[in-house]
C-alpha positions in Angstrom: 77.8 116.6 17.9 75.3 119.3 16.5 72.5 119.8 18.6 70.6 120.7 15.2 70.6 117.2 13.6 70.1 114.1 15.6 72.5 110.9 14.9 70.0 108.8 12.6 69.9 105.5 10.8 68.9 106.6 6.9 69.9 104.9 3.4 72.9 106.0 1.6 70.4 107.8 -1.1 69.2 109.8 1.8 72.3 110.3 3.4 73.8 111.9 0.3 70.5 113.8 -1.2 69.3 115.7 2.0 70.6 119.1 2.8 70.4 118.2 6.7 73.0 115.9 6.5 75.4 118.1 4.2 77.9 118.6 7.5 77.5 114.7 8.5 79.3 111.8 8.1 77.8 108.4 7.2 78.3 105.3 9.0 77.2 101.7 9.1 73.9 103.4 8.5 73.5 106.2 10.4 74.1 110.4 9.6 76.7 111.5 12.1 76.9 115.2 12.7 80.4 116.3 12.8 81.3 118.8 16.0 81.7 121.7 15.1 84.7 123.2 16.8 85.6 127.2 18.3 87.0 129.9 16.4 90.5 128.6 16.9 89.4 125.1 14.9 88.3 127.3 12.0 91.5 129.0 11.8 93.5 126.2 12.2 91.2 125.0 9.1 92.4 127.7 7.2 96.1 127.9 8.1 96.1 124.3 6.9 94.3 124.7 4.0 96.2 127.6 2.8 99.5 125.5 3.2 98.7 123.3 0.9 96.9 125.4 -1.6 99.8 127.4 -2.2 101.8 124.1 -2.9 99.6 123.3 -5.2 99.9 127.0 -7.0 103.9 126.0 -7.3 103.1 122.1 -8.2 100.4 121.2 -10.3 99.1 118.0 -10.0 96.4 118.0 -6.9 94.3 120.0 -4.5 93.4 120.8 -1.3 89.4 120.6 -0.3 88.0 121.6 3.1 85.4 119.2 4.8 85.4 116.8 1.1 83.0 114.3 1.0 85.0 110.8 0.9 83.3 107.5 -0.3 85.1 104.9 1.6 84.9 100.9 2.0 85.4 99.4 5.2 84.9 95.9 5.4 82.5 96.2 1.8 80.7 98.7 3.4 80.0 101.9 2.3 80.7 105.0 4.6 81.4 108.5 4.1 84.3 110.4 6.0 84.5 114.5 6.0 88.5 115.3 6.9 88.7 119.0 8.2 91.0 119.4 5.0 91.9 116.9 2.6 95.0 116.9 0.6 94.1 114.7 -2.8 96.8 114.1 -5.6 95.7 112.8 -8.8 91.9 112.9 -8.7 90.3 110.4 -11.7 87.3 111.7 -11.4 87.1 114.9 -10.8 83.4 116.1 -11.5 81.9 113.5 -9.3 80.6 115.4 -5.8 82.4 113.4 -3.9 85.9 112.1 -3.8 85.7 107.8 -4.0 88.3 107.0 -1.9 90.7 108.9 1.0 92.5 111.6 0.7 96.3 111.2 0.3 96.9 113.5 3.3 93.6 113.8 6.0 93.8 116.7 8.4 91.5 116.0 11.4 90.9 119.3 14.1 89.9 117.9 17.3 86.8 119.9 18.6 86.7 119.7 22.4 83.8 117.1 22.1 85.7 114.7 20.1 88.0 112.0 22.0 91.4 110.2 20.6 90.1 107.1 19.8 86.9 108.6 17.9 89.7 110.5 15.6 91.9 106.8 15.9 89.2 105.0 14.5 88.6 108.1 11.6 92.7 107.1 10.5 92.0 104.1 10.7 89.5 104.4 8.1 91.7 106.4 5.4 94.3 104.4 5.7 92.2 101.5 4.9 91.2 103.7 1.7 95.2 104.2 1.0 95.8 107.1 2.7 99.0 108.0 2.9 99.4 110.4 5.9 97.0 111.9 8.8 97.2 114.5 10.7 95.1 115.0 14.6 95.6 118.5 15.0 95.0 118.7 19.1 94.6 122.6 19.6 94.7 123.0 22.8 98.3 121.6 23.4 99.2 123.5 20.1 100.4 120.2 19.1 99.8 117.5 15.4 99.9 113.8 16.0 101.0 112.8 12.7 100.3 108.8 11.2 102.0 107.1 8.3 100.8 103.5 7.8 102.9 100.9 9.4 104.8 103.6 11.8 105.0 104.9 15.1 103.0 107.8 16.0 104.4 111.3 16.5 104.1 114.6 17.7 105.0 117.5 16.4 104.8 120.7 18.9 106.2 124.6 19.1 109.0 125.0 17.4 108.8 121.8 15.4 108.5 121.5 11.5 106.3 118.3 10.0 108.0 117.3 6.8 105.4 116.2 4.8 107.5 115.3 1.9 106.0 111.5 1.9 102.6 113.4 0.2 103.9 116.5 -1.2 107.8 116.3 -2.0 109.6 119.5 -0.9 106.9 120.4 1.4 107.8 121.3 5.0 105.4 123.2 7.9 106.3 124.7 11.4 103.7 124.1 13.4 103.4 127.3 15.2 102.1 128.4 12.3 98.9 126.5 12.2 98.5 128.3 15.8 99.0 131.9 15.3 
């Protein structure tokens, strides 16, 4: 977590209206600083980003959004998720700030603070908010952990492609590139 801002129980209004928390999420409460991760975690932001923006430039019909505010319900509560880069298709409102709902496609970067089960309990969110696919990018096996509701698990490393066709038909990426 960043050292600069303290994890802190404020109101949803407070949570959304203060700068300090712009690079937090919100949950049961409390402003959670997201880690920030090393050189190779911003890269891998942009490598993924740039994937799907360019599918986008060739098929109309979505975006792609890097650290997108997502209004979530767990349980009737309210809590906002940040996803390193969010894949959204069909976006009904799309001059509210934030996005009310998950992403179709979440792309999570672990940071060396963060553990599995933090980023486990992050999917487990989305797809409670009809997320169709997410992605644990673990950086320093070069490897993705990619999750589809109701399946197994898996890992894509060097030398493997992740069809992503489930979210974006036609769409496939070898995951070296996210690493080079």
């Amino acid at each position: 977590m960043s050292a600069s801002t303290p994890v802190k129980h404020v109101t949803e209004e407070e949570y959304l209206h203060n700068p300090e928390f712009e690079h937090c999420e919100y949950v049961d409460g409390l402003a959670v600083p997201l880690n920030v991760g090393h050189k190779s975690h911003a890269r891998i932001t942009g490598k993924c980003y740039r994937k799907f923006d360019e599918y986008f430039d060739q098929h109309p019909g979505g975006y792609a959004a890097a650290e997108l505010h997502c209004r979530l319900k767990i349980h009737g509560v309210t809590r906002y998720r940040l996803p390193d880069v969010a894949v959204v298709l069909g976006d009904e409102l799309p001059d509210e700030p934030y996005l009310h709902r998950s992403p179709d496609l979440a792309v999570e970067i672990r940071s060396p603070e963060d553990s599995i089960t933090f980023l486990m309990r992050k999917a487990d969110d989305y797809f409670a908010n009809s997320a169709k696919m997410v992605w644990i990018v673990l950086p320093e096996e070069q490897s993705v952990l990619v999750l589809i509701p109701n399946a197994n698990p898996q890992t894509f490393a060097s030398g493997d492609s992740i069809d992503v066709s489930a979210v974006l038909p036609g769409l496939t990426i070898a995951v070296d590139e996210l690493f080079r």
